[in-house]
C-alpha positions as CSV (number, residue, x, y, z in Angstrom):
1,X,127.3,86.5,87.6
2,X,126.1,83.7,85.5
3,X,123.8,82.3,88.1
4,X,123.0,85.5,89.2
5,X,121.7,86.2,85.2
6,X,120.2,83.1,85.1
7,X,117.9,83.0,88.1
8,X,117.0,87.0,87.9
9,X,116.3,86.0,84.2
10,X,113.8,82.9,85.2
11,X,112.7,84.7,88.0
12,X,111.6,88.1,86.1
13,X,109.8,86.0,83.0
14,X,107.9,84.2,85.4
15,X,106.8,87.7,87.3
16,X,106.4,89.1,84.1
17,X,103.7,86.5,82.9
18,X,101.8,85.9,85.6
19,X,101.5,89.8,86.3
20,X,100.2,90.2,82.9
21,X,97.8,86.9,83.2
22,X,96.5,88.4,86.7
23,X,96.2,92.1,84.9
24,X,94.1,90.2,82.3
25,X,91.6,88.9,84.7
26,X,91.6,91.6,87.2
27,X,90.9,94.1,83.4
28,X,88.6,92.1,82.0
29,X,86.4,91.7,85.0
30,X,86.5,95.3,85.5
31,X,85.9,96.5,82.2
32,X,82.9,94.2,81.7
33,X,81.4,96.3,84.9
34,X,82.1,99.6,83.3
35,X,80.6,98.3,80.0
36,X,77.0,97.5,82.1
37,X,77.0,100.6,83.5
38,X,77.6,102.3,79.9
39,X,74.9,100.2,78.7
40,X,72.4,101.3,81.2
41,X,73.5,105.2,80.9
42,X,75.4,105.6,83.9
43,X,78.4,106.1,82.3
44,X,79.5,107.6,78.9
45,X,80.6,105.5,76.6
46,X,83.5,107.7,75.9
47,X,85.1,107.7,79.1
48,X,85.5,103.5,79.4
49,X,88.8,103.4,78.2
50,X,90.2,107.0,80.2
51,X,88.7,105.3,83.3
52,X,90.4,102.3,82.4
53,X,93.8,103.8,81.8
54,X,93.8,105.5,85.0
55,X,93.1,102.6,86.9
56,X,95.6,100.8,85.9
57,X,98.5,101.8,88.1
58,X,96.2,101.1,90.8
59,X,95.4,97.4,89.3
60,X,99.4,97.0,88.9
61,X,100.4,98.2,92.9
62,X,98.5,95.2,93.9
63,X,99.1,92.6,91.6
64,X,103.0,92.9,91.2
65,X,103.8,91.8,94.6
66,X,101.4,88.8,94.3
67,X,103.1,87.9,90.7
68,X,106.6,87.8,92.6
69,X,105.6,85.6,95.1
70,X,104.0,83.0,92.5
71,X,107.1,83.7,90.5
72,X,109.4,82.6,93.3
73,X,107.4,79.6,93.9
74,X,106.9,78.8,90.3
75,X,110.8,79.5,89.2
76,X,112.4,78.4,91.5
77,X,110.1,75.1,92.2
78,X,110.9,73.8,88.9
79,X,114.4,74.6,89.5
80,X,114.2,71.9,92.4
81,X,111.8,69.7,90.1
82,X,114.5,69.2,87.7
83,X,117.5,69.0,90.1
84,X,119.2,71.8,89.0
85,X,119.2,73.7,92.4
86,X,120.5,70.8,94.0
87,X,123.4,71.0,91.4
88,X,124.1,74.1,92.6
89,X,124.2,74.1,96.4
90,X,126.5,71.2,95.4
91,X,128.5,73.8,93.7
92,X,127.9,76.0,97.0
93,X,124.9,78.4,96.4
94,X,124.3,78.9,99.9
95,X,120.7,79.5,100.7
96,X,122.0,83.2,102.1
97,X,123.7,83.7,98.6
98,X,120.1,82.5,96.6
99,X,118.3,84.5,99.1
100,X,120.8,88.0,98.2
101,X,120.5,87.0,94.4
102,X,116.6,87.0,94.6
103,X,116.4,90.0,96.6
104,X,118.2,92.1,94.1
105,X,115.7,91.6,91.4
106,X,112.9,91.6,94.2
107,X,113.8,95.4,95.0
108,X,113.6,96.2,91.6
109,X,110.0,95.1,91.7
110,X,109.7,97.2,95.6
111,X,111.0,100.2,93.8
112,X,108.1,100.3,90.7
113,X,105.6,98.8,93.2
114,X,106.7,102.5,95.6
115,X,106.6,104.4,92.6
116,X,103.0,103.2,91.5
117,X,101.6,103.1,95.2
118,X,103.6,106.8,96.0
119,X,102.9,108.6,92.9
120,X,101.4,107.3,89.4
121,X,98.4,105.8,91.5
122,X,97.1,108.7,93.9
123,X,97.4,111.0,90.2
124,X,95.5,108.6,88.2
125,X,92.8,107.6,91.3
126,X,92.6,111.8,91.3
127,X,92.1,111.8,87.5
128,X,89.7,109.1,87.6
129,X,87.4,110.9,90.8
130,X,87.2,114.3,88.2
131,X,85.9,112.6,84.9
132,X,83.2,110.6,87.4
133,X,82.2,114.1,88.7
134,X,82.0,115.6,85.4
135,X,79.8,112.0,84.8
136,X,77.6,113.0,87.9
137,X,77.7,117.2,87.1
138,X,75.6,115.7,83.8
139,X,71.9,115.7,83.8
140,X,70.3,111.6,83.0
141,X,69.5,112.9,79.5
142,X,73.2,113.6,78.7
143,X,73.8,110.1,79.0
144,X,71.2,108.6,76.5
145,X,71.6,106.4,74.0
146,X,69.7,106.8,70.7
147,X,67.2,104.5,69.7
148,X,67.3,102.6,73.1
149,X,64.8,102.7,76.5
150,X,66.5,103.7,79.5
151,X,65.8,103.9,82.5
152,X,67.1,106.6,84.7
153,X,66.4,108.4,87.7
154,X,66.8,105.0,89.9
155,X,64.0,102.9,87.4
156,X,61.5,105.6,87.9
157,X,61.4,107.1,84.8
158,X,62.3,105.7,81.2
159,X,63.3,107.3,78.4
160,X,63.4,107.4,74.4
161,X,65.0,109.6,71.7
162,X,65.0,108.6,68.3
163,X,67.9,110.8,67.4
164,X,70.0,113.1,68.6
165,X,71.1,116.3,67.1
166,X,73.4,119.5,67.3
167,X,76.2,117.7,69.3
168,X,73.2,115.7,71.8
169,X,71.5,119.4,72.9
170,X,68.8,118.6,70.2
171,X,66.3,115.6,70.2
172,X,63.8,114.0,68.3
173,X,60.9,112.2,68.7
174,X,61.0,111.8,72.3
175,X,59.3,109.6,74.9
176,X,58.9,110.2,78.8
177,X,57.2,108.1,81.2
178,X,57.4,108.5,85.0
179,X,56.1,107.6,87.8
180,X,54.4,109.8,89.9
181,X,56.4,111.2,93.2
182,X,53.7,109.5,95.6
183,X,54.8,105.3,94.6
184,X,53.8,103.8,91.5
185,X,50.1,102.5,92.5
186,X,49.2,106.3,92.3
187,X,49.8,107.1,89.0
188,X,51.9,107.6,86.1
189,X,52.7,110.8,83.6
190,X,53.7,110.3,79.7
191,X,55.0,112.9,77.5
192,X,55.4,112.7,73.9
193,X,57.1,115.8,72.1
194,X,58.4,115.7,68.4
195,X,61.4,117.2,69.8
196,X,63.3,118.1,73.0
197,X,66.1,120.4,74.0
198,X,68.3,121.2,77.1
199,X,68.2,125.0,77.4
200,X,70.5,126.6,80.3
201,X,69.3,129.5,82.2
202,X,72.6,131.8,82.8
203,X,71.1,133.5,85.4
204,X,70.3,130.5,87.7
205,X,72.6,128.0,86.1
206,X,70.2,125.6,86.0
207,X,69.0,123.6,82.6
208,X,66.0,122.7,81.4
209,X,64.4,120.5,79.3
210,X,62.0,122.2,76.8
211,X,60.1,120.0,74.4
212,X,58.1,121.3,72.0
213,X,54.5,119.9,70.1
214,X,53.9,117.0,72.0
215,X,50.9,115.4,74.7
216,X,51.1,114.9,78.2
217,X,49.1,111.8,79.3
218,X,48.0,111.7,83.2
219,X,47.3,108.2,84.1
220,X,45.8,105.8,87.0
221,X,46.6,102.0,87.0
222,X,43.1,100.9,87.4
223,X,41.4,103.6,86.1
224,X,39.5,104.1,82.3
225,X,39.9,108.3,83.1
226,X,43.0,109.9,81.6
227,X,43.9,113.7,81.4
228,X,45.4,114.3,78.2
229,X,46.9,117.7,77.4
230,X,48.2,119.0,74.1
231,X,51.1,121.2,74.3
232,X,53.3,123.7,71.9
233,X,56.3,123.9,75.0
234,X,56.6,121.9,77.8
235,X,59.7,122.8,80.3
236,X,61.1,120.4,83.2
237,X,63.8,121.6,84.9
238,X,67.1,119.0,85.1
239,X,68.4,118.1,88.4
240,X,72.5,118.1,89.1
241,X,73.6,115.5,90.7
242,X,75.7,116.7,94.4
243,X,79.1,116.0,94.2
244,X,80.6,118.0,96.4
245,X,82.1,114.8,98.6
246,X,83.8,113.3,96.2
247,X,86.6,115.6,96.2
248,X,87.7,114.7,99.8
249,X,88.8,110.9,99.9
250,X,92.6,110.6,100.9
251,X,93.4,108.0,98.2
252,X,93.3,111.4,95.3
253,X,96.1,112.9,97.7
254,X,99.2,113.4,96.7
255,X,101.5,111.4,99.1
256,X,103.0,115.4,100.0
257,X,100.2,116.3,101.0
258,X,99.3,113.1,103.3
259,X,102.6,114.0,105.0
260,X,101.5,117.3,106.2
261,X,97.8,115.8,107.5
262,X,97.6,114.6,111.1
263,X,94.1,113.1,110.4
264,X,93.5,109.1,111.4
265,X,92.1,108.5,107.9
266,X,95.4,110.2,106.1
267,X,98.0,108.1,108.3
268,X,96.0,105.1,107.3
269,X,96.5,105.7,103.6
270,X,100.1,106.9,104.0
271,X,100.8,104.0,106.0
272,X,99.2,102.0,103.3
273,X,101.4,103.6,100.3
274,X,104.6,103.3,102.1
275,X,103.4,99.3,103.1
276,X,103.0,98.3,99.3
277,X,107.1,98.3,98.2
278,X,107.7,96.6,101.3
279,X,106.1,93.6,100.7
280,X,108.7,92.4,98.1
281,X,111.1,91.8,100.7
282,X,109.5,90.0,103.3
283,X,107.4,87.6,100.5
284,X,110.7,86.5,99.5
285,X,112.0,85.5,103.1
286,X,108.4,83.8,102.6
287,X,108.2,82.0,99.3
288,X,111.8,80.9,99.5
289,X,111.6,78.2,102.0
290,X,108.1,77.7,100.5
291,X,109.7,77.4,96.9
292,X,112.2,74.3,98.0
293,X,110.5,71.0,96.9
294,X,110.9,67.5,96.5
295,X,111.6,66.5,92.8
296,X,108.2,63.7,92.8
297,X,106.4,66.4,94.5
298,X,106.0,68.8,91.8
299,X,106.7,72.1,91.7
300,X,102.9,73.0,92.7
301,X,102.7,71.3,95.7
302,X,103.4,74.3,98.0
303,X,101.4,76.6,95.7
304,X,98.2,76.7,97.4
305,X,99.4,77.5,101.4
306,X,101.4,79.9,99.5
307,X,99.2,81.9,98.1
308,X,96.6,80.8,101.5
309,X,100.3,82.7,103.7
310,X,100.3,85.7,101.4
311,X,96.3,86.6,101.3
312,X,96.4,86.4,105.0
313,X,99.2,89.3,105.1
314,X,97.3,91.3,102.5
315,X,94.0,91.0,104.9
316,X,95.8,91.4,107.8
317,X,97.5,94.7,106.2
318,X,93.7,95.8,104.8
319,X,92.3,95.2,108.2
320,X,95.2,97.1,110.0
321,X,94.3,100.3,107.5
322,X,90.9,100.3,108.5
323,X,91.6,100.3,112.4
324,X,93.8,103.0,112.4
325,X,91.4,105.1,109.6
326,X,88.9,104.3,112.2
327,X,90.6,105.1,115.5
328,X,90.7,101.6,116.5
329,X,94.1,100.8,116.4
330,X,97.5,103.3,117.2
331,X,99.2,104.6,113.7
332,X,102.8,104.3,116.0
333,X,101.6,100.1,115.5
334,X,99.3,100.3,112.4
335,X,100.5,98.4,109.7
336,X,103.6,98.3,110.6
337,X,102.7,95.6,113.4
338,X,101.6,93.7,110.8
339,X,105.1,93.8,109.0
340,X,106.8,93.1,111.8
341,X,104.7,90.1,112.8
342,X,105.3,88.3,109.8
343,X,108.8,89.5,109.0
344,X,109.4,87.4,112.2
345,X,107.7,84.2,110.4
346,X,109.3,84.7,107.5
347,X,112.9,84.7,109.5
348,X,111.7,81.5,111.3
349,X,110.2,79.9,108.0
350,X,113.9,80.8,106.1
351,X,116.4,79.6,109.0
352,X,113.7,76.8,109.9
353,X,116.3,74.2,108.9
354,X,119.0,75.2,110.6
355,X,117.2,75.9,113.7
356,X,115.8,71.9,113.8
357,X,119.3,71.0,113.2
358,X,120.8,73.7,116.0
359,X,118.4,72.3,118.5
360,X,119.0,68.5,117.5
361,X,122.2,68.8,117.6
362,X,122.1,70.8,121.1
363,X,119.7,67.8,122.2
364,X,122.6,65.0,121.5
């Protein structure tokens, strides 16, 4: 029990670390997205950090097993590095008995990667899809920022409010200029209002924009002419954005509900789920034999086919998803032909020794 404690305790700081230094980086670059798109209107500033937060299971399902596999290498490398697993198989640690010590804490990690991949992530991908369609329900002028030029409406139009008032429904001093529907060379409309508001028609349910003591300038690259209208009110009508498909991607499913679909793309993303937890175990077979090092070789040497071995099974697992979502490929083989397949090298890679010396010895 106190080898057990001691390699489950060097192997579970290492996951630890590295899972948080990869949830860093993986974060950070995805936070820095969200903040563009906040910065440009396309998303509310307010819902960064909920989109964040519900993303993060997502973030974890995928990093964890990756972590454990470095964490192998990394632990138990230096354990070789600095002779101390050589003390130990002279003490008898069997390579079965370190490989049934790493699994134990290995299925730990299985179990939280399954209750991620099963549950926390389809409910937080779910929570995620309903505050981007209550971003997309919004009209472009719920989205602005005052005291900025925006553009919206793809680049067509740009936009400027010098404040906005009455919990954003009211604003002042407002600029408008848009390109006319035909392409840019044919013209271009400017609307200046001393103040703007979105009114909603009950009867319709549609909204407005009503702006009030302003101009409206009609004019042609080109050309000295200019229409120039003065105006008391002035109503555009706001366009909702559609967002009626967004409700019916498999990944905000609950795994129940998969269950009960017989659909090609729901067996892809059940298959997928259930494939997550069940890379612990075979990444150890893996990074075991991959983990045992010569002392002047470092404990890196083996790092980089490693992690090479283990992004092949990911893509392999990714590209088996996509054949079965697509019809190409059988869900009876799916991904779990892709499990199998390197299950088997990961046997061969683990008993690789013995085999040599089986067959070298049969040879004499």
């Amino acid at each position: 029990m106190i080898v057990f404690r001691y390699l489950a305790k060097e192997l579970l700081h290492s996951w630890l670390a590295i899972s948080g230094i990869l949830l860093l980086i993986i974060v950070s670059g995805r936070f820095i997205k969200y903040l563009e798109q906040a910065a440009v209107g396309e998303i509310k500033a307010e819902f960064l950090f909920a989109i964040m937060g519900y993303r993060m299971p997502g973030f974890l399902e995928m990093i964890m097993p990756l972590a454990l596999f470095i964490a192998i290498l990394l632990a138990y490398g230096r354990l070789y590095v600095d002779s101390e697993m050589t003390v130990l198989e002279a003490c008898g640690m069997s390579q079965n008995r370190l490989l049934g010590y790493t699994m134990a804490p290995a299925l730990l990690v299985a179990l939280v990667v399954g209750l991620f991949s099963i549950w926390l992530t389809p409910a937080g991908t779910a929570q995620v899809e309903n505050i981007l369609n209550r971003q997309n329900s919004m009209t472009e002028f719920d989205n602005l920022t005052p005291g900025r030029f925006q553009m919206l409406d793809g680049g067509d139009r740009t936009t400027y409010v010098e404040e906005l008032l009455d919990d954003k429904s009211v604003m002042s001093h407002v600029f408008i200029a848009q390109r006319s529907e035909k392409g840019a060379e044919d013209g271009m409309t400017m609307l200046l209002a001393e103040q703007g508001r979105l009114h909603p028609d009950e009867k319709s349910g549609k909204r407005y924009l009503m702006l009030s003591d302003g101009y409206r300038y009609d004019l042609v690259p080109g050309q000295p002419q200019a229409r120039i209208m003065k105006y008391e009110t002035y109503g555009v009508q706001m366009q909702d954005r559609d967002v009626s498909a967004r409700a019916s991607k498999e990944s905000v499913q609950p795994t129940s509900a998969l269950l009960s679909h017989d659909t090609n793309a729901s067996k892809a993303e059940l298959q997928w789920r259930i494939s997550l937890p069940l890379l612990a175990p075979v990444i150890v077979l893996m990074a075991l034999p991959l983990a045992r090092v010569n002392p002047r070789q470092g404990r890196f040497m083996k790092l980089l086919p490693g992690v090479l071995l283990y992004l092949l099974y990911l893509a392999l697992l990714i590209a088996a998803r996509g054949a079965v979502e697509d019809g190409n490929l059988s869900p009876a083989i799916g991904v779990w032909g892709v499990h199998a397949v390197f299950l088997a090298i990961a046997v061969v890679m683990f008993y690789w020794g013995r085999l040599t010396h089986w067959l070298s010895s049969r040879g004499r």
